[in-house]
Backbone as a ProteinNet text record, in pm:
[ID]
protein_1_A
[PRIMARY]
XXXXXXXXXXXXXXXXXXXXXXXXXXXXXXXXXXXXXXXXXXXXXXXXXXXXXXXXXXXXXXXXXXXXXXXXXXXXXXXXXXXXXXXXXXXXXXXXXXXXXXXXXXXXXXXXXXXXXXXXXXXXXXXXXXXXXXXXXXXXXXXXXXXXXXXXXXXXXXXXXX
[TERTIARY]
-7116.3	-7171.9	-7258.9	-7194.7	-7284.2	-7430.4	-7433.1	-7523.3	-7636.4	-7615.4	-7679.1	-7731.5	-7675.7	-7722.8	-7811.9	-7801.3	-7886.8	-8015	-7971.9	-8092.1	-8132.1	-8137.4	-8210.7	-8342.4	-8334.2	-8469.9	-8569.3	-8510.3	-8569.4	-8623.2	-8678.9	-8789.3	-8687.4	-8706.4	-8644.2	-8709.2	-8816	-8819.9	-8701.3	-8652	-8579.8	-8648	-8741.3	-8876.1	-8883	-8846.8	-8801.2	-8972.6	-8931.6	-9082.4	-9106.5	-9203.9	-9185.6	-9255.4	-9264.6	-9322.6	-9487.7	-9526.1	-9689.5	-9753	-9594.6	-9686	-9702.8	-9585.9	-9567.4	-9684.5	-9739	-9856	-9806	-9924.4	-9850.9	-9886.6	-9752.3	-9784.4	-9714.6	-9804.5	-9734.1	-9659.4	-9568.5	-9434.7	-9510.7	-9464	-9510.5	-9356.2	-9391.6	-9322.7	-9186.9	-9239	-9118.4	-9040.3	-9058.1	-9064.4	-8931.5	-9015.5	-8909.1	-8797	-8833.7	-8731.2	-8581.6	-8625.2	-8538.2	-8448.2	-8565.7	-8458.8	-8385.9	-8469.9	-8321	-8185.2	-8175.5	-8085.7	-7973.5	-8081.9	-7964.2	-7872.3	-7950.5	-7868.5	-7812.1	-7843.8	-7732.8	-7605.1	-7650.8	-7526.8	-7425.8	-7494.3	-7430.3	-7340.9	-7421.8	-7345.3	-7225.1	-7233.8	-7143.3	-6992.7	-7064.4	-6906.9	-6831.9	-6898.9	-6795.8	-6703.8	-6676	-6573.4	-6474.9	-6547	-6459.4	-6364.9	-6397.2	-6344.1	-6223.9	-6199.7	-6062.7	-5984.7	-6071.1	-5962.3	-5894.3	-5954	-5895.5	-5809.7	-5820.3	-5717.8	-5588.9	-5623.2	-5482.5	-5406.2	-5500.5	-5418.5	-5387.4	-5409.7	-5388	-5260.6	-5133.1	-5075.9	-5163.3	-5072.3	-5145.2	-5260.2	-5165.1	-5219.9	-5358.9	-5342	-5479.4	-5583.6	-5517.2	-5602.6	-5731.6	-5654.5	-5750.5	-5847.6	-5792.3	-5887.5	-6050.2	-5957.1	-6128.6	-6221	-6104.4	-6191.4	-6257.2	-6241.5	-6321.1	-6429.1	-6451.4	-6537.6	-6608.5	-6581.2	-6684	-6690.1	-6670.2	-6738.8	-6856.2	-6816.7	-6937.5	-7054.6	-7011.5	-7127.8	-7191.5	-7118.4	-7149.9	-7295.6	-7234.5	-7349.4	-7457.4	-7439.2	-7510.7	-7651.8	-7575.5	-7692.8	-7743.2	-7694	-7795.1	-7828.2	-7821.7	-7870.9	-8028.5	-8018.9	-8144.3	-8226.6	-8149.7	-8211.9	-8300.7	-8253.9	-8269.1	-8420.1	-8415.9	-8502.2	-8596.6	-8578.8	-8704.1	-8772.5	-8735.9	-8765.6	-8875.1	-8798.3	-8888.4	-9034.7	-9037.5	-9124.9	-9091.9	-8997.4	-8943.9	-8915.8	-9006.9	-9020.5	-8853.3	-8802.8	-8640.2	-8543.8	-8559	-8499.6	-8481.3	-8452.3	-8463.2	-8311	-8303.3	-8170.6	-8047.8	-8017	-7911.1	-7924.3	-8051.4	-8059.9	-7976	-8047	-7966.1	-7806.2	-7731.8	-7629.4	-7575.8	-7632.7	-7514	-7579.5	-7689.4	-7666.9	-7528.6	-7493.7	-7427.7	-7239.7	-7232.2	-7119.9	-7102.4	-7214.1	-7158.6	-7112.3	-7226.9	-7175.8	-7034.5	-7011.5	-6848.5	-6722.5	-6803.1	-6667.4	-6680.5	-6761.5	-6743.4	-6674.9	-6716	-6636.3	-6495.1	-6456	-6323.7	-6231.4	-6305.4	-6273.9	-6248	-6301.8	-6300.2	-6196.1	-6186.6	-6028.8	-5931.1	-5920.2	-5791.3	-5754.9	-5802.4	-5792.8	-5646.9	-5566.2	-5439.3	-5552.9	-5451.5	-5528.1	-5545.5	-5637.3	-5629.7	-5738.5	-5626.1	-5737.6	-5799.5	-5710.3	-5799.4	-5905.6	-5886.3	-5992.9	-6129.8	-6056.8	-6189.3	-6278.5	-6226.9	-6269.1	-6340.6	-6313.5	-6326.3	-6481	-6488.4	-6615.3	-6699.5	-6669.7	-6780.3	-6820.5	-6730.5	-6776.7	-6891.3	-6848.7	-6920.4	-7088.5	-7102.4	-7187.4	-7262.5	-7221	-7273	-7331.3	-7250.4	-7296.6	-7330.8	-7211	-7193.6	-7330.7	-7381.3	-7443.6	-7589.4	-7582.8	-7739.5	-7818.9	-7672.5	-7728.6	-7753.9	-7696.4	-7702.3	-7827	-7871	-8020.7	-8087	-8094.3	-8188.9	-8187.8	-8088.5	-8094.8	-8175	-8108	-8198.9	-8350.1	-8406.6	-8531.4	-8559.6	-8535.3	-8575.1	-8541.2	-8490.3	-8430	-8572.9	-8623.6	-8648	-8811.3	-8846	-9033.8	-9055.4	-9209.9	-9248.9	-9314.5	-9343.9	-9325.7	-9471.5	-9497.5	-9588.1	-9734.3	-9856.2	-9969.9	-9933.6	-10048.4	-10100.4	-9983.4	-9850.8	-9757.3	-9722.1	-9728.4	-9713.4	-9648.2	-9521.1	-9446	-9484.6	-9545	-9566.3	-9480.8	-9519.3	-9445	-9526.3	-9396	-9411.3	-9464.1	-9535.3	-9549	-9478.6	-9482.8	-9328.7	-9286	-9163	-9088	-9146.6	-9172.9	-9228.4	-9303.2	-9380	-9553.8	-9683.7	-9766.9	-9887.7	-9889.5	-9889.9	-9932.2	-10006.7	-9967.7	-10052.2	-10012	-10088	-10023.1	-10016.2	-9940	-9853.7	-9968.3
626.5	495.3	486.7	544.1	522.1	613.3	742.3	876.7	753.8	679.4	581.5	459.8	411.8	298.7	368.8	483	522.7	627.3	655.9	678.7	593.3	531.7	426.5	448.3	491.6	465.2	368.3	269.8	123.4	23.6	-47.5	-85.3	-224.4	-336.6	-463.8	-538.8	-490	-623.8	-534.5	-437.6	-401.5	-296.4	-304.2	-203.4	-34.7	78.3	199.3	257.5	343.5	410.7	493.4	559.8	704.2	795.8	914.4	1014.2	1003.7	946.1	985.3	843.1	732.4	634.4	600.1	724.4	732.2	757.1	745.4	807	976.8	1084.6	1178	1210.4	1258.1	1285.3	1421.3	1471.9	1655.9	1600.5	1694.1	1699.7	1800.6	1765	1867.1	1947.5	2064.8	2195.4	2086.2	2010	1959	1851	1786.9	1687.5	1763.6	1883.8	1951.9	2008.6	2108	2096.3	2029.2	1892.2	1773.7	1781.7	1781.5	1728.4	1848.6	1967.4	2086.8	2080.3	2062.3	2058.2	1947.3	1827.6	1700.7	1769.7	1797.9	1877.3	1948.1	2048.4	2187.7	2091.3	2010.9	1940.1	1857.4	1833	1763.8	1839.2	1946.5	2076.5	2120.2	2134.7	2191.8	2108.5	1972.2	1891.2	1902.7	1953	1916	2037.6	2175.2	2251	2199.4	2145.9	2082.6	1981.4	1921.5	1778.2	1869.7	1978.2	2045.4	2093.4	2129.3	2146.1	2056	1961.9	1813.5	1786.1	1760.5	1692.5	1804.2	1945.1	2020.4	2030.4	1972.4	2071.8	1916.1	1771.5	1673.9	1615.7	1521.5	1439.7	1345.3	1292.5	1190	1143	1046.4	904.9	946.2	1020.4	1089.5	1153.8	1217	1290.3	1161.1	1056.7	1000.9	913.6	882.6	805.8	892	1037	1117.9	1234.7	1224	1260	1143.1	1034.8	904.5	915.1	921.6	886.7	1012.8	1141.8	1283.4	1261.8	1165.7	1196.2	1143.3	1011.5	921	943.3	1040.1	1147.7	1187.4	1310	1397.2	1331.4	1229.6	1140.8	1052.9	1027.1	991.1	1082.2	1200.8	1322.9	1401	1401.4	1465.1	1369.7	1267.2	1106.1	1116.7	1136.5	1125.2	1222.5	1360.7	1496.7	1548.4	1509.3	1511.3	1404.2	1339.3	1176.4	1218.3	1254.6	1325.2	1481.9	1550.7	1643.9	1638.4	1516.9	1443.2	1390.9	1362.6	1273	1094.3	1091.2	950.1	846.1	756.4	670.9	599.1	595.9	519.7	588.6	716.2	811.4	750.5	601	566.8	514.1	441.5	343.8	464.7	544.7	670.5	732.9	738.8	816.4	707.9	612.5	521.4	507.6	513.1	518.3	601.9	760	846.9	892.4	845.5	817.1	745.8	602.7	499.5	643.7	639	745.9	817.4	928.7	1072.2	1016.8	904.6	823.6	785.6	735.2	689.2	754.8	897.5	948.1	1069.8	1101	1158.5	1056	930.8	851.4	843.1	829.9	836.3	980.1	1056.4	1183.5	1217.6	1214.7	1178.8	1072.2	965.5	859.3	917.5	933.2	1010.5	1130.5	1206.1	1381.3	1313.2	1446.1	1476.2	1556	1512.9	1623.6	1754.8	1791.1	1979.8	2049.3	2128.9	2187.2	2107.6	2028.2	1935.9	1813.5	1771.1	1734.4	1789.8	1919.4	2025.4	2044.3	2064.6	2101.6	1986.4	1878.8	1721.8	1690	1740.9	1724.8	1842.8	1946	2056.4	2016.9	1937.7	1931.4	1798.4	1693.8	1610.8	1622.4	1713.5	1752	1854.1	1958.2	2023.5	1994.6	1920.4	1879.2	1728.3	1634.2	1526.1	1452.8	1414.2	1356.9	1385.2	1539.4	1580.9	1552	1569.7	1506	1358.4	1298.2	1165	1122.1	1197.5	1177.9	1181	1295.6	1382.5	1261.7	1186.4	1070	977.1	925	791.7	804	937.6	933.1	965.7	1003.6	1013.6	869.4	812.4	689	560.6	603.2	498.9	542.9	651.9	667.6	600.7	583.7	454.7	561.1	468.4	522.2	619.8	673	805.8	717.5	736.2	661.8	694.9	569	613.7	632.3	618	570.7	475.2	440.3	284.3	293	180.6	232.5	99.5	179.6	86.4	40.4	-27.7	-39.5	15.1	96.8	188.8	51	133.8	29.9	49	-69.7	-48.7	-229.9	-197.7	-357.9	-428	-382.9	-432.5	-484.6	-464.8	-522.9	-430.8	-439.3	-342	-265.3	-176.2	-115.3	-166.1	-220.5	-241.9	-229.6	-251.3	-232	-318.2	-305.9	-435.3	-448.2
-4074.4	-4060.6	-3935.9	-3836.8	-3722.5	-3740.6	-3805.8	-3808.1	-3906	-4002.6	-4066.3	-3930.8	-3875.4	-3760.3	-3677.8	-3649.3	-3543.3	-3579.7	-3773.6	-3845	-3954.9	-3942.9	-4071.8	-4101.8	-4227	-4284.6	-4277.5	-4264.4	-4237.1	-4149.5	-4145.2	-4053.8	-4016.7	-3920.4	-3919.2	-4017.3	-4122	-4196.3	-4302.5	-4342.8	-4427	-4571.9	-4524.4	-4648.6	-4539.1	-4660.1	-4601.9	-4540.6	-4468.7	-4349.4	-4416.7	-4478.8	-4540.3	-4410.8	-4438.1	-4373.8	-4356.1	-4468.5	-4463	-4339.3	-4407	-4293.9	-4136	-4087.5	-3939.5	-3862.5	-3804.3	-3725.6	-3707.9	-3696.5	-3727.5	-3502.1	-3454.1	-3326.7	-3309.1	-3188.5	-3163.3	-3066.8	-3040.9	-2951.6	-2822	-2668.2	-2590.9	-2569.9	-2539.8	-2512.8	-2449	-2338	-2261.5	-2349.9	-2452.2	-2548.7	-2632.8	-2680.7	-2793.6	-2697	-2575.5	-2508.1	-2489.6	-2456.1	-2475.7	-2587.6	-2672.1	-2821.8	-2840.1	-2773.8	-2831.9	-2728.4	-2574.1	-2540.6	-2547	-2647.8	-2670.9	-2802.3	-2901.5	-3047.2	-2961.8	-2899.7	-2836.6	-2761.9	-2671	-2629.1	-2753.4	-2809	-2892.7	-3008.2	-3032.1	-3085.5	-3026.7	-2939.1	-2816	-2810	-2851.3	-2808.7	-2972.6	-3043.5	-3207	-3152.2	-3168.1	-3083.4	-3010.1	-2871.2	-2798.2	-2826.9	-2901.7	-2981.9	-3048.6	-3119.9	-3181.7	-3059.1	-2965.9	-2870.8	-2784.6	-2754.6	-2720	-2836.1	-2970.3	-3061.5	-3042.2	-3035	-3077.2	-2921.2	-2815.9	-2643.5	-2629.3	-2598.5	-2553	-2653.6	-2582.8	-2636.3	-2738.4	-2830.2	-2962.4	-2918.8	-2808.1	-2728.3	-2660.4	-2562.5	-2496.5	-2582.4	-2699.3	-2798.5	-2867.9	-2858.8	-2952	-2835.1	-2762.7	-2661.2	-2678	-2596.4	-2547.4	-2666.4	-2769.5	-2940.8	-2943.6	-2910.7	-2990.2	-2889.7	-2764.3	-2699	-2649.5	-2683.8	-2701.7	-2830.4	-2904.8	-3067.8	-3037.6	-3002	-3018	-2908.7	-2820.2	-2720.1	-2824	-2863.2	-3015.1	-3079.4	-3182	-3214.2	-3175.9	-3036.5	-3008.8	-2956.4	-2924.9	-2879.8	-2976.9	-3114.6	-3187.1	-3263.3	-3279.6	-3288	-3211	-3083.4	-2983.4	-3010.5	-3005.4	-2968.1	-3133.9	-3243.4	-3410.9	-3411.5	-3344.3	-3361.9	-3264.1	-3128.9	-3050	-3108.5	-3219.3	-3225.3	-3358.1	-3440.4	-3563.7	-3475.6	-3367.6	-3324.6	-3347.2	-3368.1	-3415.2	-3304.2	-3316	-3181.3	-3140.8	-3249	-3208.2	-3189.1	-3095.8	-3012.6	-2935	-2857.5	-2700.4	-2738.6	-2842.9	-2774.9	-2839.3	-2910.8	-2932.1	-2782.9	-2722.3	-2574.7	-2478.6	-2468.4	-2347.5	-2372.3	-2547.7	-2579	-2498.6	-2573.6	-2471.7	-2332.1	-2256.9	-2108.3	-2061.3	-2111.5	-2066.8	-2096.9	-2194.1	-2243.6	-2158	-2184	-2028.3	-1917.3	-1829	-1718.4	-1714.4	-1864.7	-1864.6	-1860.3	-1930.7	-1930.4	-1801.4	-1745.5	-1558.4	-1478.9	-1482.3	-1364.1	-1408.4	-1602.2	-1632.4	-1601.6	-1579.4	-1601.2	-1431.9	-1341.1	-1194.6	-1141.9	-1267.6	-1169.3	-1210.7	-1326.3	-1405.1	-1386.1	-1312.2	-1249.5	-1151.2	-1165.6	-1081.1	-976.5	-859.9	-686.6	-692.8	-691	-634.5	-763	-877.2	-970.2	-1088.7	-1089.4	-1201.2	-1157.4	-1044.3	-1003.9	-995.8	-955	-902.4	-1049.9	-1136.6	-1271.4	-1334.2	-1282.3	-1329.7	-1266.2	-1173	-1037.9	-1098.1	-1091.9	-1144.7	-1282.6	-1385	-1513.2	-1479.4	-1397.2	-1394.1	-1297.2	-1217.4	-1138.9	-1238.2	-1314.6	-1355.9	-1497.1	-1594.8	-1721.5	-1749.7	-1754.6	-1778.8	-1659.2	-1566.5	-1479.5	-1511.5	-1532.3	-1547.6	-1685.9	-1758.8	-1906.3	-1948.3	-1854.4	-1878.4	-1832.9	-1694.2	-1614.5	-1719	-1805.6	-1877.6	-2048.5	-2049.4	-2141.4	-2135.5	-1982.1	-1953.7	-1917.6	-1877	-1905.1	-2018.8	-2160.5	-2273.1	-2323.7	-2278.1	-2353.8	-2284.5	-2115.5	-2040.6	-2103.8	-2200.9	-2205.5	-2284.9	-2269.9	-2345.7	-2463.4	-2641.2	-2750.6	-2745.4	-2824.4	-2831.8	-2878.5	-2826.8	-2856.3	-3020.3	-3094.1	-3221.3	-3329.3	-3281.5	-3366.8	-3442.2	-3504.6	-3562.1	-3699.3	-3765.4	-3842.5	-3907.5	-4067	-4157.9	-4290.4	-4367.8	-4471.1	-4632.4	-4630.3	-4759.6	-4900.5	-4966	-5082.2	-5198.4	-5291.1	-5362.6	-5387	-5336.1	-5363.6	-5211.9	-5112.9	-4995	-4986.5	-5061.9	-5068.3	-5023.5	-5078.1	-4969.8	-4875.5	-4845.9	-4732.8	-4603	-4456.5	-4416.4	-4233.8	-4176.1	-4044.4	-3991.3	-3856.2	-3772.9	-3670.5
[MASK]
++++++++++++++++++++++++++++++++++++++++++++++++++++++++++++++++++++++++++++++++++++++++++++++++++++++++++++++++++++++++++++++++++++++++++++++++++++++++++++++++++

């Protein structure tokens, strides 16, 4: 349900976008970049997510499966949608900016003293912080010139632009 909210075919008047009517735009080297290390991150956490459900108690299991899922989706949500060239890559990006942020500072109060802290701080310095940077500026750019999303013709009506 959510992989549907944050890809919809559909425009806010409710008439589907096709392919031919997107503006067609190239991606720069640093552009695709992006979108591959959001999929790779986002790749990265489905794994992790079995090892959290089988090593954590019930209770804990489901808290931080629910909230590295919805990382999960939200980054190949962003990283899938910046790689299409798809201008509504920003708000799945600012999603899991706000997420990573959440779960380093959760992950940093909730650490016991000594090695799990330590592990808690390197994960958050090294992954969680930089990826979230690396969100909120994909999330904070403004949309690609010459883009413009029209309505398919059909039950919509005409073809025409906004």
């Amino acid at each position: 349900m959510t992989l549907l909210a944050f890809n919809s075919p559909f425009t806010e008047s409710g008439c589907a976008v096709t392919g031919a009517a997107r503006g067609v735009v190239r991606l720069s080297r640093a552009h695709r970049r992006q979108g591959r290390v959001l999929v790779g991150a986002g790749l990265a956490l489905l794994p992790w997510l079995g090892y959290l459900a089988g090593t954590l108690p019930l209770a804990e299991a489901a808290a931080w499966v629910t909230l590295d899922g919805l990382e999960a989706v939200a980054l190949l949500a962003a990283g899938g949608r910046l790689l299409r060239a798809d201008a509504r890559h920003r708000a799945p990006a600012a999603t899991a900016a706000v997420l990573l942020l959440t779960d380093a500072c959760i992950d940093l109060a909730t650490a016991a003293p000594g090695r799990e802290l330590a592990i808690a701080a390197v994960m958050a310095v090294a992954a969680e912080l930089p990826l979230a940077a690396l969100c909120a500026v994909v999330a904070g750019r403004r949309p690609w010139r010459g883009q413009r999303q029209r309505r398919s013709a059909g039950a919509c009506g005409p073809v025409r632009s906004r």
